[in-house]
N, C-alpha and C positions, 0 to 999 in steps of 0.2 A: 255509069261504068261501075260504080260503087255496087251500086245494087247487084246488077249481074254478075260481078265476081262474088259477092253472096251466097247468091243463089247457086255457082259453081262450087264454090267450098263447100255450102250444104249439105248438096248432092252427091258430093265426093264423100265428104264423111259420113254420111249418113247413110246412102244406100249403096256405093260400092266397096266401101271398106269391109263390114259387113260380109257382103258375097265375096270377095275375095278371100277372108279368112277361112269362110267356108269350102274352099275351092284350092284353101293350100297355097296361095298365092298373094301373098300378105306382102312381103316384102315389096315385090314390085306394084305393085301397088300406092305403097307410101315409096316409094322413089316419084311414081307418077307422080302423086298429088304434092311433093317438095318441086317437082319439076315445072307441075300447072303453076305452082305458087310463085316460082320463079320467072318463068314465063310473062305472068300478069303484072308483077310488079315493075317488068324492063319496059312492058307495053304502056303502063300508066306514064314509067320516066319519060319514053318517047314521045306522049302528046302534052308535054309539058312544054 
């Protein structure tokens, strides 16, 4: 699971953040990726 949220953060920062800035659409953007981040971290509590 580690891995794969990884590989999500990556992705996020690296190639949508990126086109979003380009695209004038920066902020939601980083609401999304505070929201994946959040998202993943209640999914990790829950298979605890």
């Amino acid at each position: 699971m580690a891995i794969f949220s990884g590989f999500m953060v990556f992705i996020s920062v690296d190639e949508l953040l990126p086109s979003a800035r380009e695209y004038s659409q920066s902020h939601l953007a980083v609401y999304g990726l505070i929201r994946e981040m959040i998202v993943m971290a209640l999914s990790f509590i829950g298979f605890m």
